[in-house]
C-alpha positions as CSV (number, residue, x, y, z in Angstrom):
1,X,0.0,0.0,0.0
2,X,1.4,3.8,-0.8
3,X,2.0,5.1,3.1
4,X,2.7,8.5,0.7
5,X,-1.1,8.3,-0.2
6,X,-2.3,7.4,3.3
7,X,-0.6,10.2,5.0
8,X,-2.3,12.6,2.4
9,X,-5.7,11.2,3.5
10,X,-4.5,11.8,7.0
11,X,-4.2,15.5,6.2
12,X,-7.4,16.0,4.3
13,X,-9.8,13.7,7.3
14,X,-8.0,15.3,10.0
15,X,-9.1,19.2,8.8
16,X,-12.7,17.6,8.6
17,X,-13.3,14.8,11.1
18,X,-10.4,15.9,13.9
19,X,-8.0,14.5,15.7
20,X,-8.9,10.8,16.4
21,X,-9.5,10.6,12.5
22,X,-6.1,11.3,12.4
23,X,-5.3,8.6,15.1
24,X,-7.1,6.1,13.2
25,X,-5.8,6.4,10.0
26,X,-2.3,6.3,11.1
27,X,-2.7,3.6,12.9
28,X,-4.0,2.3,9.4
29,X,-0.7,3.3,7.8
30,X,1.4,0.8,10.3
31,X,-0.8,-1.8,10.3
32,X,-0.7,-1.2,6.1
33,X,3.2,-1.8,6.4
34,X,3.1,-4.8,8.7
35,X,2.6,-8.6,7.2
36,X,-1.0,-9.9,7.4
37,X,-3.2,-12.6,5.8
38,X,-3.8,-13.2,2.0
39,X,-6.0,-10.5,1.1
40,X,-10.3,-11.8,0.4
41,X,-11.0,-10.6,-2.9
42,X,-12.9,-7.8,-3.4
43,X,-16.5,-8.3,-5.1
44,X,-16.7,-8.4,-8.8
45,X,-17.7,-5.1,-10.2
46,X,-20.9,-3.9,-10.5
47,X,-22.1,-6.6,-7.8
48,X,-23.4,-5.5,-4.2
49,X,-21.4,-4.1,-1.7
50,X,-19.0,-3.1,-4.4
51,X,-18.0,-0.1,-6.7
52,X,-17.5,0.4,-10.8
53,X,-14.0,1.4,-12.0
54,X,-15.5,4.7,-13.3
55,X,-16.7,4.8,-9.4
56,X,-13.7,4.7,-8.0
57,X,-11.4,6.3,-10.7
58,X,-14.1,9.1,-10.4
59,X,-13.7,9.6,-6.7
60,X,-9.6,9.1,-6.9
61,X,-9.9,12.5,-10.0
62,X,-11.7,14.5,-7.4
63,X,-9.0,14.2,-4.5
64,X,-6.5,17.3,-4.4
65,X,-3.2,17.0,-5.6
66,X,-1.1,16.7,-2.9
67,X,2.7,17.0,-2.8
68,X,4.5,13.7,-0.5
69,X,5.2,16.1,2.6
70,X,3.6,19.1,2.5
71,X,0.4,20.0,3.8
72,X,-2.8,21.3,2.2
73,X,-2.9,23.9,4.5
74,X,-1.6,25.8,7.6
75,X,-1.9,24.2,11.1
76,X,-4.3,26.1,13.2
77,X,-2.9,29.1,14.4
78,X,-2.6,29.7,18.0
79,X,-0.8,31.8,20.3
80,X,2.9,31.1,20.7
81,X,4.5,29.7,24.5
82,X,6.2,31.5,26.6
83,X,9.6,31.8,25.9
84,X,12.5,30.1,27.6
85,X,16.1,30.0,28.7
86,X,17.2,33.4,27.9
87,X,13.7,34.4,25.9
88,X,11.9,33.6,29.6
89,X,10.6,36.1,32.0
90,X,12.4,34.8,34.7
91,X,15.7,35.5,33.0
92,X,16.9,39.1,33.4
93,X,20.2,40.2,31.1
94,X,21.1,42.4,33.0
95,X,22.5,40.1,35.8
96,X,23.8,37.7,33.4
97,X,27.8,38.0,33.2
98,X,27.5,36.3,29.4
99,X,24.6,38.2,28.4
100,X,25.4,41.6,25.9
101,X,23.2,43.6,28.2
102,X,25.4,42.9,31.4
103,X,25.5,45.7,33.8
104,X,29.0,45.0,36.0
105,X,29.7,45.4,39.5
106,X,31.4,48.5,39.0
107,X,28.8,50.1,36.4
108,X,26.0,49.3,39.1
109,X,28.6,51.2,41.9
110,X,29.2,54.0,39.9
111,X,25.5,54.4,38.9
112,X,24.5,54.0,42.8
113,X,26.9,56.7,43.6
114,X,25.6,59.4,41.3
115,X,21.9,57.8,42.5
116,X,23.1,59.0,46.4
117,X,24.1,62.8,45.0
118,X,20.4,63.0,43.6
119,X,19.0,61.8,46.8
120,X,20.4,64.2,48.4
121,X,20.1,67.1,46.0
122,X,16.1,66.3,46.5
123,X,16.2,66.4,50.1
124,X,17.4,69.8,50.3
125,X,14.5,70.5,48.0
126,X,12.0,69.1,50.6
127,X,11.6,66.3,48.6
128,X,11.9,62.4,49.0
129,X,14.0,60.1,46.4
130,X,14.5,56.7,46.9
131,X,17.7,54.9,45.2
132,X,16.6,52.9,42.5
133,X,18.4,50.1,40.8
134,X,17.3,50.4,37.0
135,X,18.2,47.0,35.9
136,X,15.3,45.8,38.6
137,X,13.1,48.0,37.5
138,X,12.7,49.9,40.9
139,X,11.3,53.3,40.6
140,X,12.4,56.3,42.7
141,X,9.1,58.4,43.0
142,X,7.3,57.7,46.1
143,X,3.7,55.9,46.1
144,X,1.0,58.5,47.3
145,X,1.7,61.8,46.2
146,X,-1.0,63.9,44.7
147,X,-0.8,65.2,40.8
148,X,0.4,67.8,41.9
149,X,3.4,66.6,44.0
150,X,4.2,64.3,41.4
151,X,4.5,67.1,39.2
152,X,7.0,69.5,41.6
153,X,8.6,66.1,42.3
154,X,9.6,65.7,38.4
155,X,10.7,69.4,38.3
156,X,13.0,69.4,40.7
157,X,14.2,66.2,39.7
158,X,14.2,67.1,35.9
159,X,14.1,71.0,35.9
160,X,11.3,73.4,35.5
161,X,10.4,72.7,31.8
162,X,9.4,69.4,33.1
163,X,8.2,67.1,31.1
164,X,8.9,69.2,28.0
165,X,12.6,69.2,29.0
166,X,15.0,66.9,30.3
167,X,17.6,68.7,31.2
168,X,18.2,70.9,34.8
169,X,17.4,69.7,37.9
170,X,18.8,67.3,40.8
171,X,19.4,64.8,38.2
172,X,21.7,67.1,35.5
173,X,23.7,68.2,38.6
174,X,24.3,64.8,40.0
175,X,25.3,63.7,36.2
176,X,27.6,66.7,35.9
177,X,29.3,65.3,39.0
178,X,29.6,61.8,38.5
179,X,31.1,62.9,34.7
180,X,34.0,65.1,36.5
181,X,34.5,62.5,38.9
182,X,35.5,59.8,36.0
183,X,37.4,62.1,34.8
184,X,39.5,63.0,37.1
185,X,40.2,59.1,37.8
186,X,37.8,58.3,40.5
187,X,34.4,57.7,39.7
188,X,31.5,57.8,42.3
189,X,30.9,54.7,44.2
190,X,28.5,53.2,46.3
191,X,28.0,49.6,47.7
192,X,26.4,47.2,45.9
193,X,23.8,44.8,47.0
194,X,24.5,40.8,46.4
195,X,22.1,39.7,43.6
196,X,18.7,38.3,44.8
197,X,17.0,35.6,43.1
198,X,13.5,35.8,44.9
199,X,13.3,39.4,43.5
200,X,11.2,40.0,40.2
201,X,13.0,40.8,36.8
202,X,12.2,43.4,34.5
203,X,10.0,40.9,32.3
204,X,8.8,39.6,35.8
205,X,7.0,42.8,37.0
206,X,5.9,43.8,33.0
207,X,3.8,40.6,33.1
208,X,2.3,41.4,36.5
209,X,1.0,44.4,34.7
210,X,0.1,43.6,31.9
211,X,-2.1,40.8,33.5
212,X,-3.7,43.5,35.8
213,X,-5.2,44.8,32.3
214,X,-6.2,41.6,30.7
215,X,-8.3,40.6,33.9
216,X,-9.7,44.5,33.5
217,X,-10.3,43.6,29.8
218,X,-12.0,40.7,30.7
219,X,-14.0,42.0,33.1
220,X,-15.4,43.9,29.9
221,X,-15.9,40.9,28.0
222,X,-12.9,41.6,25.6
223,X,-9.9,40.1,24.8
224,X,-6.8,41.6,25.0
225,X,-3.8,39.3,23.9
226,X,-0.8,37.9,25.8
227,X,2.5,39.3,24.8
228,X,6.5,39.3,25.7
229,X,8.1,42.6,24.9
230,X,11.5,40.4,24.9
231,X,10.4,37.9,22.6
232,X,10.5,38.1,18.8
233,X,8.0,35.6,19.0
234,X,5.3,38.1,19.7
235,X,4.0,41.0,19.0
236,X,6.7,43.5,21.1
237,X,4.7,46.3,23.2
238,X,6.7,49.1,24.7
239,X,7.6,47.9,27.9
240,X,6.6,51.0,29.8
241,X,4.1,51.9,27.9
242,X,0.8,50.4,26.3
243,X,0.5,50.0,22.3
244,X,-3.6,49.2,21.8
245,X,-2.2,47.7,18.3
246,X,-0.1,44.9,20.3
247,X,-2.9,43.3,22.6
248,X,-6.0,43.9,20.0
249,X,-7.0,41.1,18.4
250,X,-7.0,41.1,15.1
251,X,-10.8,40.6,14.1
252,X,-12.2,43.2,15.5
253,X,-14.5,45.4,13.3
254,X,-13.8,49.5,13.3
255,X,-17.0,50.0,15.6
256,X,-15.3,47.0,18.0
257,X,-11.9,48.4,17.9
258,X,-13.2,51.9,19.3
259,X,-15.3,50.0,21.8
260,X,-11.7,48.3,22.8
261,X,-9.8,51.0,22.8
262,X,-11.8,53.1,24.7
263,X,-12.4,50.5,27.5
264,X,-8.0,49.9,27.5
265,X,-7.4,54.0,27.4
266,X,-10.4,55.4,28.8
267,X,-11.4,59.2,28.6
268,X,-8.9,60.7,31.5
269,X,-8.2,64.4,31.4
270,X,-5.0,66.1,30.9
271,X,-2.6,67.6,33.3
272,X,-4.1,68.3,36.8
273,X,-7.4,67.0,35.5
274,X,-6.1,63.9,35.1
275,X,-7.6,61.2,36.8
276,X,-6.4,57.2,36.8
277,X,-10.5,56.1,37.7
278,X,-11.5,57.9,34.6
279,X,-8.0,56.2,32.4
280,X,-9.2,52.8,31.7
281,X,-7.9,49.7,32.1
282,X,-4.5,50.8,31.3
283,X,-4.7,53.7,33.8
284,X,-6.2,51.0,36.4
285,X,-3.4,49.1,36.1
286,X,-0.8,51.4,36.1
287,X,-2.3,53.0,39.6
288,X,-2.7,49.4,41.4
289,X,0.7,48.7,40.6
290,X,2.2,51.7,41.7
291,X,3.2,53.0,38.6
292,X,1.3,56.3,38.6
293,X,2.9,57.1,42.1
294,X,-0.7,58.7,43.0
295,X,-2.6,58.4,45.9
């Protein structure tokens, strides 16, 4: 018997009966290649029970050409796995000494050394900073301030024209100094922390996030789709930000896509009107996770 032939029938029952079809008639292909007993002839043609040549040659001229090997069509498409080894959440490159994106011992000192000149350039200011490790993610603006805190807080931090400017600010002088300090041959320091493993990565605490809006979304009755900034294997979000054209799905009609946007974004004002109830699911999630830094 051609097995070639068989496992073309395979593909063509299994898109229309499923997968025990598929079981069955592979089975059928084994048993096909194993030794059996003489074969019973078949009744003559044209007798009961049995089919004409022009039958069968008939039914064999309808079957689509199908090339030994290659499917008829695309397997079901579904969403891809998590990723794993260096593509997994767990993993952070930053702590990894064979990773391109390794930050050394001495980078992290130097960094936490300028971080200590901005904490306590803010203090004199009357405000609080807390000494953040980037490569963990930690944020330096305290949880609870008002919008209008968090908006002196980023000035003094980042200069008056905050946040239309960059430059000025507790964190341009402490950058001035940490520059003259290499320069001169001795670089800030500050003592470094042993790694800890318990803590959550990067990836770690994007998920946690990200999860805190697809449970909102649901909650709404609409999807919106797992993803892995990291991982070429998905669609890739900005990390600290929220793309509506990553998560959508990609069925939606142009009265469904507002409906989802809307419910992700919300309707929040602007400036000191702004309000995280009124921002969405996306604004929900960025406040229960502490990202807003509002009360």
């Amino acid at each position: 018997m051609n097995l070639q032939r068989i496992a073309a029938v395979v593909v063509i029952s299994g898109a229309v009966l499923g997968g025990a079809s598929v079981v069955a008639l592979g089975a059928a292909a084994y048993a096909a290649s194993q030794p059996g007993p003489e074969p019973i002839a078949e009744p003559a043609s044209g007798t009961e029970g049995g089919e004409s040549e022009d039958e069968m040659a008939s039914y064999l001229a309808s079957l689509p050409e199908v090339e030994p090997g290659v499917p008829t069509a695309p397997p079901p498409k579904g969403p891809p796995k998590p990723g794993t080894g260096v593509m997994a959440a767990s993993y952070n490159p930053y702590l990894e000494p064979s990773d391109p994106e390794y930050v050394s011992p001495e980078e992290r000192s130097e960094y936490l050394g300028e971080q200590e000149l901005v904490r306590r350039c803010m203090a004199d200011r009357g405000f609080d900073y807390l000494v953040a490790r980037w490569w963990l993610e930690e944020d330096s603006q305290p949880v609870g301030q008002d919008f209008e805190t968090s908006i002196l807080w980023g000035q003094a931090l980042l200069g008056e024209d905050h946040p239309y400017s960059f430059e000025g600010g507790c964190a341009t002088e402490a950058r001035t100094a940490a520059e003259a300090a290499r320069a001169a041959g001795a670089p800030l320091s500050a003592s470094v922390a042993p790694d800890d493993p318990d803590l959550p990565t990067p990836r770690e605490k994007w998920l946690a996030y990200d999860d805190v809006i697809r449970q909102c979304m649901g909650d709404k009755r609409l999807e919106y789709l797992y993803s892995e900034f990291w991982n070429p294997d998905y669609v890739t979000p900005d990390p600290f930000d929220v793309d509506p054209q990553d998560a959508m799905p990609d069925d939606l009609t142009p009265e469904q896509e507002a409906e989802w946007t809307l419910a992700l974004g919300g309707d929040a004002g602007t400036g000191s009107a702004y309000r995280w109830e009124d921002a969405g699911c996306s604004g929900y999630a960025t406040h229960v996770t502490g990202r807003d830094n509002m009360r």
